[in-house]
Every structure is written in structure tokens, then in C-alpha cells.
C-alpha positions, 0 to 999 in steps of 0.5 A: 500500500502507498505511504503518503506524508500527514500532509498528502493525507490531509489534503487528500482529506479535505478533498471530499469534504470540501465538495461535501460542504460546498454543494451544500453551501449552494443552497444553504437551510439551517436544517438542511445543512445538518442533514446533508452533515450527516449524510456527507459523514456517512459517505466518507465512514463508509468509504474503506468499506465501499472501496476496499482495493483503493490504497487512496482512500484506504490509507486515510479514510480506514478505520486504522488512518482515521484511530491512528491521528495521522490524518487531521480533519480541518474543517473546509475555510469557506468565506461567505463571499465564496458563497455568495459570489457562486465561487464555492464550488471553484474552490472546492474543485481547486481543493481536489486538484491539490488532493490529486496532486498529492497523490502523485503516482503513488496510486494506479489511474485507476485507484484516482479515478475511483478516489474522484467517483468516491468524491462525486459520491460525496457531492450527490449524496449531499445534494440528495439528502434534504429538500427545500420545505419544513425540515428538509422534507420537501421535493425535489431534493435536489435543487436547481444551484445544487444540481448545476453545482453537480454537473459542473462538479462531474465535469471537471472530474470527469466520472 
């Protein structure tokens, strides 16, 4: 398995995370935004089990990386000018590109490509977790700047 430095690992990290939070930015609820919280920590907890032959994903999002302390969740700085200005999900895929960097060739193009469908996971599993109305209930659940943030997010990492 590959050996990436706590850096690599944290900017591997943040890559998914920072998708997570910027697709949920897009359209921000105050309970929405919890909900879709939740549903982007159940994507990433999951994540070592859905992708058991990554080596990428293994060696931060395991059971061990994550007990063993070496990789350090920041949480993502989004700016709330970021937000407004729709540059939040430009940020985010900047933030991607970093984690590819940091990857290197210690990964297979398969394992990256795997690595960016896990990110994009992330991304739609945030934009499906709640609705516009009363405690996210409503319908459609996802909204039209989410669903544009999505295909933009899709496009740049080409799943």
C-alpha cells in the first residue's frame, strides 16, 4: 500500500469534504445543512468499506488512518463571499486538484479515478439528502444551484 506524508493525507482529506460542504453551501437551510452533515459523514465512514482495493482512500479514510491521528480533519475555510459570489464550488474543485496532486503516482489511474467517483459520491449524496420545505422534507431534493453545482462538479472530474 502507498505511504503518503500527514500532509498528502490531509489534503487528500479535505478533498471530499470540501465538495461535501460546498454543494451544500449552494443552497444553504439551517436544517438542511445538518442533514446533508450527516449524510456527507456517512459517505466518507463508509468509504474503506465501499472501496476496499483503493490504497487512496484506504490509507486515510480506514478505520486504522482515521484511530491512528495521522490524518487531521480541518474543517473546509469557506468565506461567505465564496458563497455568495457562486465561487464555492471553484474552490472546492481547486481543493481536489491539490488532493490529486498529492497523490502523485503513488496510486494506479485507476485507484484516482475511483478516489474522484468516491468524491462525486460525496457531492450527490449531499445534494440528495434534504429538500427545500419544513425540515428538509420537501421535493425535489435536489435543487436547481445544487444540481448545476453537480454537473459542473462531474465535469471537471470527469466520472
Amino acid at each position: 500500500m502507498a505511504t503518503y506524508t500527514a500532509e498528502a493525507k490531509s489534503k487528500i482529506a479535505e478533498a471530499p469534504m470540501m465538495i461535501g460542504m460546498a454543494v451544500a453551501m449552494v443552497d444553504m437551510g439551517i436544517v438542511s445543512t445538518a442533514i446533508e452533515a450527516a449524510a456527507m459523514s456517512k459517505q466518507v465512514a463508509g468509504a474503506a468499506e465501499q472501496y476496499p482495493n483503493n490504497s487512496i482512500i484506504q490509507a486515510v479514510f480506514s478505520e486504522a488512518a482515521l484511530k491512528s491521528g495521522s490524518v487531521k480533519m480541518e474543517k473546509p475555510d469557506i468565506k461567505p463571499e465564496d458563497v455568495q459570489s457562486g465561487t464555492v464550488v471553484d474552490k472546492a474543485l481547486t481543493t481536489v486538484e491539490a488532493a490529486i496532486a498529492a497523490i502523485g503516482d503513488s496510486a494506479t489511474p485507476a485507484e484516482i479515478t475511483e478516489f474522484k467517483q468516491f468524491i462525486y459520491a460525496c457531492a450527490d449524496a449531499v445534494a440528495k439528502a434534504a429538500g427545500s420545505g419544513l425540515f428538509g422534507s420537501g421535493n425535489p431534493k435536489v435543487s436547481d444551484k445544487e444540481a448545476a453545482a453537480l454537473t459542473k462538479i462531474k465535469a471537471a472530474l470527469a466520472v
